[in-house]
Structures are given as C-alpha cells and as structure tokens.
OpenMM code with the backbone's topology and positions (N, CA, C; nanometers):
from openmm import Vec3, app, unit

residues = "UNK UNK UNK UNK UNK UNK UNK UNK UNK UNK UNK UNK UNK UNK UNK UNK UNK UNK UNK UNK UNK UNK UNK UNK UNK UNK UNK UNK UNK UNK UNK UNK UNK UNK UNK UNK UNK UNK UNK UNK UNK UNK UNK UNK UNK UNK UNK UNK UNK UNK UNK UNK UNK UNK UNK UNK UNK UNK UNK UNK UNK UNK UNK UNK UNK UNK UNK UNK UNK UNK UNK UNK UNK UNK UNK UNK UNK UNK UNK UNK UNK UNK UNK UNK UNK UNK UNK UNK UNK UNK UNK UNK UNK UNK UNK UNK UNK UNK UNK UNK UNK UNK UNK UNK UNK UNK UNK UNK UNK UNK UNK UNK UNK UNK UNK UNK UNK UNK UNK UNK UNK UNK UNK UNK UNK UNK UNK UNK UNK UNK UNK UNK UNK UNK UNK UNK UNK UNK UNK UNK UNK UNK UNK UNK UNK".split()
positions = [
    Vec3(-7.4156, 18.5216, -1.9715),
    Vec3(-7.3990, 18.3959, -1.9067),
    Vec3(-7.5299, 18.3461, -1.8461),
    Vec3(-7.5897, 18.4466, -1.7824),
    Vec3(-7.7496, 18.3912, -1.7559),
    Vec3(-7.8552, 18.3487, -1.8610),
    Vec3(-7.8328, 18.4448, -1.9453),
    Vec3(-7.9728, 18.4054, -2.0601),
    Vec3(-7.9058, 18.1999, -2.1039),
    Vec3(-7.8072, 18.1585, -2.1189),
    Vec3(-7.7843, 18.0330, -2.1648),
    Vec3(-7.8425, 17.9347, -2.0372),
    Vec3(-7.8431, 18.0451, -1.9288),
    Vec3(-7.8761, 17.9068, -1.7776),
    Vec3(-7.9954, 17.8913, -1.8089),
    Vec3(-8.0720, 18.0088, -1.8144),
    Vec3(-8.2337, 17.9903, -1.8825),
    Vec3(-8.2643, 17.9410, -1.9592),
    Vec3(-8.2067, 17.9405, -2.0269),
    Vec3(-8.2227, 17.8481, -2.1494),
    Vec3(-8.2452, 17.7200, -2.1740),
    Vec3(-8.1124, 17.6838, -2.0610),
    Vec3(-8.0839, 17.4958, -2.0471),
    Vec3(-8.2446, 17.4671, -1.9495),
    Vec3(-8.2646, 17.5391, -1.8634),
    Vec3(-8.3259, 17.5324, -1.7498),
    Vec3(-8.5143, 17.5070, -1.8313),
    Vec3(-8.5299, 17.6224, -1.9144),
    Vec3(-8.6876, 17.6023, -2.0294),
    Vec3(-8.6655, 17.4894, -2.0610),
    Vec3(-8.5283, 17.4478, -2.1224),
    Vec3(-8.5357, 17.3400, -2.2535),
    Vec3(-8.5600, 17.1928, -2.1466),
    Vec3(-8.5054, 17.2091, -2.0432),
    Vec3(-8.5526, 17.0848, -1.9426),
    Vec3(-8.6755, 17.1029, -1.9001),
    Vec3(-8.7507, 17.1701, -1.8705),
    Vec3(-8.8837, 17.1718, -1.8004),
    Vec3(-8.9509, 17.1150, -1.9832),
    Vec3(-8.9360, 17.1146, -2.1192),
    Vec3(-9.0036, 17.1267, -2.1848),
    Vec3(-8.9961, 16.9957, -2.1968),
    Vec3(-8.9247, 16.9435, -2.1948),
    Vec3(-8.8076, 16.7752, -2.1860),
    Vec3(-8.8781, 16.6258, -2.1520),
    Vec3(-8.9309, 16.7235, -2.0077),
    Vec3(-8.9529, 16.6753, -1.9310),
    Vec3(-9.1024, 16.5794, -1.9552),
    Vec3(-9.1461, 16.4665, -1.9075),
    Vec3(-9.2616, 16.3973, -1.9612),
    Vec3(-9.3630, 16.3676, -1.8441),
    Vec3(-9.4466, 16.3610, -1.8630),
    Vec3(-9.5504, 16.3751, -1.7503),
    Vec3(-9.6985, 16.4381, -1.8116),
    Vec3(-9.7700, 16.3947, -1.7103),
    Vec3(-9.9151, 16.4341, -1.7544),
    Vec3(-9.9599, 16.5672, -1.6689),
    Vec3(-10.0103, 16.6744, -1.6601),
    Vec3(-10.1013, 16.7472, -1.5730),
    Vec3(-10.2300, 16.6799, -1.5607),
    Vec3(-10.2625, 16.7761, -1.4544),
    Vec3(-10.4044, 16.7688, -1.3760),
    Vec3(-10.5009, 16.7075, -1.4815),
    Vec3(-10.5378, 16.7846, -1.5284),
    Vec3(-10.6206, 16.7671, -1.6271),
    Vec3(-10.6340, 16.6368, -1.7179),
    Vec3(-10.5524, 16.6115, -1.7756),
    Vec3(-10.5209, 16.5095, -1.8326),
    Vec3(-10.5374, 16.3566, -1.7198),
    Vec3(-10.4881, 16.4117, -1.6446),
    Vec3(-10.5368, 16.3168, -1.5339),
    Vec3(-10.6646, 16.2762, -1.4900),
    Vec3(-10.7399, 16.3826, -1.5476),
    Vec3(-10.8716, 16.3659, -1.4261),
    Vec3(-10.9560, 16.3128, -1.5863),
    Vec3(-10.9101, 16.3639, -1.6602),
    Vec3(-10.9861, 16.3343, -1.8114),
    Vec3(-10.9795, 16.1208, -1.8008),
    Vec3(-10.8515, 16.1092, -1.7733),
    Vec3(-10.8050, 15.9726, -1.7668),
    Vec3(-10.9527, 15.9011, -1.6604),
    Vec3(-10.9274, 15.9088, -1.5416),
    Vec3(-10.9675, 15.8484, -1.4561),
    Vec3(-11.1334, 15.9126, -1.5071),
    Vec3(-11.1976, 15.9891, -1.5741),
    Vec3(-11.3241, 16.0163, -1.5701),
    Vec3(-11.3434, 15.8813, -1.6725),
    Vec3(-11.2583, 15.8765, -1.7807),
    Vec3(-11.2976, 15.7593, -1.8919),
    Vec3(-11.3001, 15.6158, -1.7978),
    Vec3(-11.2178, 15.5726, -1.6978),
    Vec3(-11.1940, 15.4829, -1.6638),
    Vec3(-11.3355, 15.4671, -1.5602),
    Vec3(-11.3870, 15.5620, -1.5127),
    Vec3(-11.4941, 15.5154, -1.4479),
    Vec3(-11.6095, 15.5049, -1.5424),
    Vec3(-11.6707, 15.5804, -1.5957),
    Vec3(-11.7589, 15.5795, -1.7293),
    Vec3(-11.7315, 15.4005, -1.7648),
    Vec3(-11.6006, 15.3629, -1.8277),
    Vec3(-11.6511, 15.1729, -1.8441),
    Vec3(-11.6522, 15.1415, -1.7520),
    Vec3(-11.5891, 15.1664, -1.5915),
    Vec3(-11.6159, 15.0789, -1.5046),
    Vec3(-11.7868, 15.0218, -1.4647),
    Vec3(-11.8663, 15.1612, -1.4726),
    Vec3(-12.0318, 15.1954, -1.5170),
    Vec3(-12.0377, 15.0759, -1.6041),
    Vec3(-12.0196, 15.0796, -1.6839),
    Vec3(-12.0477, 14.9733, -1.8299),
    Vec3(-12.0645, 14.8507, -1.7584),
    Vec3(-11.9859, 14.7799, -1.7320),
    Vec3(-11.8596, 14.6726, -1.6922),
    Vec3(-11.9665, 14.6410, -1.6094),
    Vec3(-11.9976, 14.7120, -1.4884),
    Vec3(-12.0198, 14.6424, -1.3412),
    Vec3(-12.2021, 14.6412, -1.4095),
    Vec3(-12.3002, 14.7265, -1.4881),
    Vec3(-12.4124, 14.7012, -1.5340),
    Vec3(-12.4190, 14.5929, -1.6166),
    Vec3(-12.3466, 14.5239, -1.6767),
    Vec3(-12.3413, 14.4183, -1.7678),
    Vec3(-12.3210, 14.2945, -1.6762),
    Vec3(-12.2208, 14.3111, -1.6018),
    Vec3(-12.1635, 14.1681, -1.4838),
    Vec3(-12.2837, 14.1348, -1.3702),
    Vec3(-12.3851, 14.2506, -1.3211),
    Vec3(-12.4583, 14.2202, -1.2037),
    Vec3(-12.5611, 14.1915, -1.2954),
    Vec3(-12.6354, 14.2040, -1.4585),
    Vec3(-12.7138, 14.1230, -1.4969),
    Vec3(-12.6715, 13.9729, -1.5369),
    Vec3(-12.5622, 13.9650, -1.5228),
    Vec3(-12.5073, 13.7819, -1.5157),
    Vec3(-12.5112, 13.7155, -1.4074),
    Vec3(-12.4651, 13.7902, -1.2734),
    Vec3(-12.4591, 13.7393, -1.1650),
    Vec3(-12.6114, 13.7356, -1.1442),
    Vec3(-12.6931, 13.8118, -1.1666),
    Vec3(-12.8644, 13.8038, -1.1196),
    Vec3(-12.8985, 13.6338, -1.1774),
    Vec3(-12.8371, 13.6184, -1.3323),
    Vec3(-12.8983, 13.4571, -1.4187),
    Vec3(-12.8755, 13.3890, -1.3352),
    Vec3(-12.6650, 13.3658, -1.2984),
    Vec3(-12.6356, 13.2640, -1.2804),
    Vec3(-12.6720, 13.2351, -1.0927),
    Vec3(-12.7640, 13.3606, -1.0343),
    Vec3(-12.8090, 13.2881, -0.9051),
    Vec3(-12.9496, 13.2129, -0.9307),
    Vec3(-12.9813, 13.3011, -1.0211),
    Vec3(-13.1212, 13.2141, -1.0735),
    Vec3(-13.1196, 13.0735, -1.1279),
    Vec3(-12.9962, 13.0327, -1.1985),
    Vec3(-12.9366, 12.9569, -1.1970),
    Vec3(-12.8910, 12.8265, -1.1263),
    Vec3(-12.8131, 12.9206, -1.0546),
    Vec3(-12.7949, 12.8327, -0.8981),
    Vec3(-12.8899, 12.8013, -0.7840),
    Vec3(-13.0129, 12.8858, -0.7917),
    Vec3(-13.1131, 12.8493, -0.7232),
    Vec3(-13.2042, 12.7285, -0.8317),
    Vec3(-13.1968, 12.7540, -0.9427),
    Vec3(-13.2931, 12.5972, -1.0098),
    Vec3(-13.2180, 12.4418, -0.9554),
    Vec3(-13.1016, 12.5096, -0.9623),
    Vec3(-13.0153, 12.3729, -0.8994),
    Vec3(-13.0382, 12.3105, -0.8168),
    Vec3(-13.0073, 12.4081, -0.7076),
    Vec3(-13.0493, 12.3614, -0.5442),
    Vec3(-13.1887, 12.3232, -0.5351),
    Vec3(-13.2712, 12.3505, -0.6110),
    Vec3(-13.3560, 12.2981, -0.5907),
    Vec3(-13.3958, 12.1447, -0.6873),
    Vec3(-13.3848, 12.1110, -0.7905),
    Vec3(-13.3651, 12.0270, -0.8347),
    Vec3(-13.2828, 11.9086, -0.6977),
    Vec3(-13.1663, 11.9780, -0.6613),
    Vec3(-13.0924, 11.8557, -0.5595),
    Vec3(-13.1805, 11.8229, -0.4356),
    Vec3(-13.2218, 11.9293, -0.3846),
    Vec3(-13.3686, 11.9094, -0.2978),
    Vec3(-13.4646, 11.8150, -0.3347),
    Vec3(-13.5273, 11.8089, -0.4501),
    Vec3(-13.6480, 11.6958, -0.4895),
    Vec3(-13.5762, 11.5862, -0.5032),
    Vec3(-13.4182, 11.5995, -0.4993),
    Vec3(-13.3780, 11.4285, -0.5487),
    Vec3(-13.3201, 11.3649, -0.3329),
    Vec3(-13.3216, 11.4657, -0.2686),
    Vec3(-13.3022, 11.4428, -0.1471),
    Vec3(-13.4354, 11.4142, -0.0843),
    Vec3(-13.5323, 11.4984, -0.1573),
    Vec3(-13.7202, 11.4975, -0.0485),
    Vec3(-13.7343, 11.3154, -0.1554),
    Vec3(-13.6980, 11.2778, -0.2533),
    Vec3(-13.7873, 11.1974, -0.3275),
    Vec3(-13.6925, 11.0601, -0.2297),
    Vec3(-13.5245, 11.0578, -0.1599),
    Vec3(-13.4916, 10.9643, -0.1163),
    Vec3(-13.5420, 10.9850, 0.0182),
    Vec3(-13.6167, 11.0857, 0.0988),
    Vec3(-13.6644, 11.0604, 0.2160),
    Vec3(-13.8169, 10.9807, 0.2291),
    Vec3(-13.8270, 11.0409, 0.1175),
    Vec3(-13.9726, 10.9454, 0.0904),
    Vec3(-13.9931, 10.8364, 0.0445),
    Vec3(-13.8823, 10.7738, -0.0108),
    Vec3(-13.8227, 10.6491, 0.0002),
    Vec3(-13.7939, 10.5102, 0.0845),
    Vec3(-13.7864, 10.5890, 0.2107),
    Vec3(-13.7170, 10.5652, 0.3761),
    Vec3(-13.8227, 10.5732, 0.4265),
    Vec3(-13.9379, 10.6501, 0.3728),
    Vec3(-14.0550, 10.6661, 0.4893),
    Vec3(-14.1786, 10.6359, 0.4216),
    Vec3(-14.1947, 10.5317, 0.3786),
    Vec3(-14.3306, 10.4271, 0.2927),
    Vec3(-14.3635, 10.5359, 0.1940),
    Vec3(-14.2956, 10.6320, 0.1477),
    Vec3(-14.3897, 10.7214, 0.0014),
    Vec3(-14.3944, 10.8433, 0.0543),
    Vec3(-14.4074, 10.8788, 0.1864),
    Vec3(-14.4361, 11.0155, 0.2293),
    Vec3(-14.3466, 11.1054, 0.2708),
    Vec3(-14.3481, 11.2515, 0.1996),
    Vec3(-14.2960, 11.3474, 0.2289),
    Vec3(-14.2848, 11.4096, 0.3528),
    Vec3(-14.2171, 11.4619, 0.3774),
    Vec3(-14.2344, 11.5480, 0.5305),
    Vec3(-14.3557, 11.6568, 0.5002),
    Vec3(-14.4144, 11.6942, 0.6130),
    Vec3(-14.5398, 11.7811, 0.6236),
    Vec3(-14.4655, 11.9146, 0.6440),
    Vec3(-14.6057, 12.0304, 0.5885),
    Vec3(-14.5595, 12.1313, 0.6180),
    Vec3(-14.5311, 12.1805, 0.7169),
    Vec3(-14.5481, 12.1086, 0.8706),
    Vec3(-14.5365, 12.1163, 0.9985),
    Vec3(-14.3839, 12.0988, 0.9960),
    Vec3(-14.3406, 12.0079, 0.9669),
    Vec3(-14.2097, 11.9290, 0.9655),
    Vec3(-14.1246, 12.0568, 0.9169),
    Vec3(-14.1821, 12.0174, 0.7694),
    Vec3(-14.0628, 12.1210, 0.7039),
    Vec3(-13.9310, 12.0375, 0.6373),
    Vec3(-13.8489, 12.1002, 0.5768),
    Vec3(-13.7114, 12.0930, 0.5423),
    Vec3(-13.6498, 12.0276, 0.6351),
    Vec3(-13.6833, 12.0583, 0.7410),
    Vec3(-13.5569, 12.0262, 0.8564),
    Vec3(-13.5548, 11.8511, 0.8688),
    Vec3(-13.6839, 11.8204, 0.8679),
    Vec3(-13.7150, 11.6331, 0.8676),
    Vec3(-13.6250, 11.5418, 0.7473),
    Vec3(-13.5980, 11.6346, 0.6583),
    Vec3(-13.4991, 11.5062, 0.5454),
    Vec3(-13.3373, 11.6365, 0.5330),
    Vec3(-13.3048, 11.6868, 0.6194),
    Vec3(-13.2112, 11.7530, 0.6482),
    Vec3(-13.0672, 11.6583, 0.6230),
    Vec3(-13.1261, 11.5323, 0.6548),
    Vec3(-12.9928, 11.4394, 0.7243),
    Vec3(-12.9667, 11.3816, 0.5395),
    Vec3(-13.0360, 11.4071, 0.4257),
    Vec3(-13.0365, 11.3705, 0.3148),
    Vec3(-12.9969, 11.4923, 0.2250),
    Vec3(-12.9535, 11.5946, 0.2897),
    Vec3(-12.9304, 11.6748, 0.1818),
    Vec3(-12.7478, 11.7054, 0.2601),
    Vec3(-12.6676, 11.7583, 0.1525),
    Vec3(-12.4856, 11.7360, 0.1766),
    Vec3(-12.4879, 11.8726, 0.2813),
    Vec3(-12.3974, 11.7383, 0.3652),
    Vec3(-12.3686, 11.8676, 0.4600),
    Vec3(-12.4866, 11.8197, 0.5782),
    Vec3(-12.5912, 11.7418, 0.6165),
    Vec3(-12.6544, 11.7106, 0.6857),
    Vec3(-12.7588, 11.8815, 0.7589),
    Vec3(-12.7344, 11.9855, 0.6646),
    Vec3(-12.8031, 12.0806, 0.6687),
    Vec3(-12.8900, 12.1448, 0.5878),
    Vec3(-12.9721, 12.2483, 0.6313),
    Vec3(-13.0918, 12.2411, 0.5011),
    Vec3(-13.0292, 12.3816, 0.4063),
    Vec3(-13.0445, 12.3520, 0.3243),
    Vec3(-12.9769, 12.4884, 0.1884),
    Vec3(-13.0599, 12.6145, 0.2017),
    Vec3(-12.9979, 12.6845, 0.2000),
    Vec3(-13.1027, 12.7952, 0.1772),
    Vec3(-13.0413, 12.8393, -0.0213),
    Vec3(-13.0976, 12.9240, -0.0696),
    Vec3(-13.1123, 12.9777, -0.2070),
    Vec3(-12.9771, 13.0596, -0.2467),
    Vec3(-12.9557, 13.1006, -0.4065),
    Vec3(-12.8056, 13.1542, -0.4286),
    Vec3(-12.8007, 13.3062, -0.3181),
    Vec3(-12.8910, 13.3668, -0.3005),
    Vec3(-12.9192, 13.5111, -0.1815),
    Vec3(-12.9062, 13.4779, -0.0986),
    Vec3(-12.9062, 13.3490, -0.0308),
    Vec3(-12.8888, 13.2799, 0.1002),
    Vec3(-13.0376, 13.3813, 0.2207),
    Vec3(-13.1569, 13.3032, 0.1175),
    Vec3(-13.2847, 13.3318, 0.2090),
    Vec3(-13.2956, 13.1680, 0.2193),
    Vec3(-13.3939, 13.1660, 0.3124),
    Vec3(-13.4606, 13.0071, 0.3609),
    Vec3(-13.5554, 13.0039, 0.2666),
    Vec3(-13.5681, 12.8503, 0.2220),
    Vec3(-13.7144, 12.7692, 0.0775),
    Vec3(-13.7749, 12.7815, 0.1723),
    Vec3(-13.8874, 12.7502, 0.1312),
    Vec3(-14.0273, 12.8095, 0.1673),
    Vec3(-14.0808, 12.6295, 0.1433),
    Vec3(-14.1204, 12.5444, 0.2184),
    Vec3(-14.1587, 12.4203, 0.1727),
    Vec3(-14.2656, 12.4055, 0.2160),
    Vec3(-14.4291, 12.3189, 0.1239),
    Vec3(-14.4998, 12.3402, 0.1450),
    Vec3(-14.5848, 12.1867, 0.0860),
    Vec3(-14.6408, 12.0805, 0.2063),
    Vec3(-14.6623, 11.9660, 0.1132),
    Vec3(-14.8111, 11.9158, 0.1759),
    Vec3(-14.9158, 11.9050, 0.1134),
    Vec3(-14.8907, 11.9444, -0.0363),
    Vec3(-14.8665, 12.0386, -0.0893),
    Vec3(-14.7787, 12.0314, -0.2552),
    Vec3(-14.7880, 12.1387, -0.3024),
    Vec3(-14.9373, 12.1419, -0.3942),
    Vec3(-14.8699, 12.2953, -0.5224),
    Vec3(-14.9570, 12.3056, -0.5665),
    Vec3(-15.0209, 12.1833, -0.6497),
    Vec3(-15.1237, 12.1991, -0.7221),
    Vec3(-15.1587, 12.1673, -0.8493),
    Vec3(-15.1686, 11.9862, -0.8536),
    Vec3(-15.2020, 11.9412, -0.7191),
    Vec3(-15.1669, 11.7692, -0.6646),
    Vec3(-15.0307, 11.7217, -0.6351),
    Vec3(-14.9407, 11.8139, -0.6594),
    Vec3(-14.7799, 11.8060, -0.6243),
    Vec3(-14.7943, 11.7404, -0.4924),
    Vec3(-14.6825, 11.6365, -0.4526),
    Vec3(-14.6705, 11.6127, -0.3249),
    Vec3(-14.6059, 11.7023, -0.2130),
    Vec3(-14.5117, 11.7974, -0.2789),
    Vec3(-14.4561, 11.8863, -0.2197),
    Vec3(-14.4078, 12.0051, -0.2912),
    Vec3(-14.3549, 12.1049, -0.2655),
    Vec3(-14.3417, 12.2245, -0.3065),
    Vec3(-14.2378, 12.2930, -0.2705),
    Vec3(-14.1058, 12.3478, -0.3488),
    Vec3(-14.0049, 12.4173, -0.2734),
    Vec3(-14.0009, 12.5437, -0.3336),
    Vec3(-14.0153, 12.6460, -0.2599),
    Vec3(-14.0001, 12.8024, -0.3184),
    Vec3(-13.8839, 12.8654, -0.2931),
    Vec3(-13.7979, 12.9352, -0.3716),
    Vec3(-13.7145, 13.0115, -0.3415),
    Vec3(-13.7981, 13.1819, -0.4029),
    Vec3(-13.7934, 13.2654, -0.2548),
    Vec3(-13.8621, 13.3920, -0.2871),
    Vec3(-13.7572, 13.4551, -0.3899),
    Vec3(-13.7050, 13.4292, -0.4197),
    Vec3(-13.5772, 13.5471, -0.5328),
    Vec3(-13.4978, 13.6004, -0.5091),
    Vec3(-13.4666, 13.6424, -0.5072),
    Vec3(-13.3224, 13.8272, -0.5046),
    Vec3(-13.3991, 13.9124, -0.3646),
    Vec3(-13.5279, 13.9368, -0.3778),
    Vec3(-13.5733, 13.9930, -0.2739),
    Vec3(-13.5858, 13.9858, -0.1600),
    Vec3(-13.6172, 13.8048, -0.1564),
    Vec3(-13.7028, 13.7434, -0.0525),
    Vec3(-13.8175, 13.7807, -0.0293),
    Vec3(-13.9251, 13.8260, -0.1308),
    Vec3(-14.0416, 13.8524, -0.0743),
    Vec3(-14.1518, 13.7680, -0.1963),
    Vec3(-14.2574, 13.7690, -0.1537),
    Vec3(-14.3259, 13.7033, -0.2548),
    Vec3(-14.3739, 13.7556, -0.3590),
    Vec3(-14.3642, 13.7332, -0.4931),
    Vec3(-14.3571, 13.7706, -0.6298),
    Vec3(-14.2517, 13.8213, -0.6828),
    Vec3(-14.2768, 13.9446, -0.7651),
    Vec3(-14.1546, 14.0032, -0.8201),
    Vec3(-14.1371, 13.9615, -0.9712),
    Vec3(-14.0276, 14.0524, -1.0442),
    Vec3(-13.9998, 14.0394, -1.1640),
    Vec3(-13.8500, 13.9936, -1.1315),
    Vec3(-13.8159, 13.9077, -1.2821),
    Vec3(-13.6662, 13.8972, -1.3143),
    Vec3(-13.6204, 13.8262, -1.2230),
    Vec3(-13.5077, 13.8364, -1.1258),
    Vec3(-13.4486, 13.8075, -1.0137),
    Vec3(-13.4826, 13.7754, -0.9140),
    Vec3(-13.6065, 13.8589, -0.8409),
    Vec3(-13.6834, 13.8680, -0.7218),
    Vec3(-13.7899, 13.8194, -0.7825),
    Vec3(-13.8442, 13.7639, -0.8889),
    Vec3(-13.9209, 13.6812, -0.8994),
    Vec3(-13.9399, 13.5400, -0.8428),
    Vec3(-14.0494, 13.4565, -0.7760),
    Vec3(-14.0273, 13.3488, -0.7372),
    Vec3(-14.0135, 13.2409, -0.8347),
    Vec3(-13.9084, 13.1331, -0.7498),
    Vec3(-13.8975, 12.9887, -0.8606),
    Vec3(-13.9437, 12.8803, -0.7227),
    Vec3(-14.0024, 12.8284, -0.8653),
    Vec3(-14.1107, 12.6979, -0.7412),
    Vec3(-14.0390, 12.5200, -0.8331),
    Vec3(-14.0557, 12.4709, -0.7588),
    Vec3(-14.0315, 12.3029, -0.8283),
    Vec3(-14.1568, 12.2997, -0.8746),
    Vec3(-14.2995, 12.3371, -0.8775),
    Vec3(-14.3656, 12.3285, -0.9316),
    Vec3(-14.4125, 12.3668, -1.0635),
    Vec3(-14.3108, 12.4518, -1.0542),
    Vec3(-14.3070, 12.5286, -1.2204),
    Vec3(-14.1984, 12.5055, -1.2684),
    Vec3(-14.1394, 12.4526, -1.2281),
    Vec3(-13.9733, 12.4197, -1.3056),
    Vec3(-14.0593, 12.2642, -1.3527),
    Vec3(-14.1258, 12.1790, -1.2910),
    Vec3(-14.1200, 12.0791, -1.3367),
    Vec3(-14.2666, 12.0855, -1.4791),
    Vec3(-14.2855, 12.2149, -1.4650),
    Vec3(-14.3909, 12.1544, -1.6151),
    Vec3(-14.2948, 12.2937, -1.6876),
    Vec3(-14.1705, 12.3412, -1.6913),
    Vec3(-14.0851, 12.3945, -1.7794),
    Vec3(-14.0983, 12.5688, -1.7103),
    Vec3(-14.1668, 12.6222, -1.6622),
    Vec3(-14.1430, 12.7706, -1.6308),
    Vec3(-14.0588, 12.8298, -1.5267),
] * unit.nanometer
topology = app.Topology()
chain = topology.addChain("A")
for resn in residues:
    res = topology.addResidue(resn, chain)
    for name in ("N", "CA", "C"):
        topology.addAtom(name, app.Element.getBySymbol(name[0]), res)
C-alpha cells in the first residue's frame, strides 16, 4: 500500500512545472547582457539628439539676439551685458541654458567679425572635447560645422 503512495507522490513532483535556480539565474544573466546592448546603443542617441537640441536652442537664440538688435538701432548686447539684456525676447522671458542644462557662454564680438557668439560647452561643460562634450558655437554652425 505504501510503494503506490510513492509512487503517486514521484509522479507529482515530476508533473509538476517550474524552473530551478539555475535556469533562473541563466534567464536573468541573458536579460542583462541585452539590457548592456540596449542602454549602449540608446545613450549614443540621446548624446545626438542633445547635440541636436542644443543646435536648436541656439539657432532660436540668434533669431531672439537678431530681434533685440532690431529694437536697439543694430546692436547686440555686450559681453558685459550678456544673455540676460534680450532675456525678455527669448520664450519664457528667461535665458536657456543647453540640452545638459549648463549656461551659453555669450561673447560679442564674436569670432571671425561675427557680431556675437553663443557657445554651448557640451556634455561636459568644459571647454573643448570630443563628440558630445565637444563645443558648438553659432559661429560654426553658421559656415556648416
């Protein structure tokens, strides 16, 4: 009468469906391995599209510095001044900072006979750099770099 209880009792544990340990940890090792993938592929997009979003903001900047200078016989605000002098012309009646949310760097004159100059330091905030943390100037956006 016992050997049949054992019996029923193996044939259910064998029945039965489920994963062990192992199998488990095999699972979640694959799932991090692409998560690796995934998140190295997405933070070189998010790096473009701030680079991106910083050509923008700045582009909307020269069309806000070009209507203050408009209002004020031709002339830009000085580098004394700063950003803050055509503040009341950019949305939001405040001055933008970059997609990293560092402060432009404004500088007038700019380079190269430019009347003015807006820098966003990069990803870093520091001056130079490659890729990301590289600087973008209106001065080089406007002859294409």
């Amino acid at each position: 009468m016992n050997a049949p209880h054992a019996l029923l009792r193996s044939a259910a544990r064998a029945s039965r469906k489920g994963m062990s340990l192992v199998e488990i940890m095999v699972v979640i090792a694959i799932i991090g391995v692409l998560m690796t993938v995934v998140a190295v592929n997405v933070v070189g997009y998010l790096d473009e599209a701030n680079v991106d979003a910083t050509k923008i903001q700045i582009k909307n900047m020269e069309q806000a510095l070009t209507t203050y200078a408009a209002k004020h016989r031709g002339k830009y605000p000085s580098t004394g001044e700063g950003l803050d002098a055509a503040k009341k012309f950019f949305s939001n009646n405040t001055v933008p900072t970059d997609a990293w949310g560092n402060a432009f760097q404004y500088t007038s004159p700019g380079r190269n006979g430019a009347a003015y100059e807006v820098i966003s330091l990069g990803k870093d905030g520091k001056d130079g750099g490659e890729e990301a943390n590289s600087d973008i100037s209106s001065a080089t956006m406007s002859q294409g770099g």
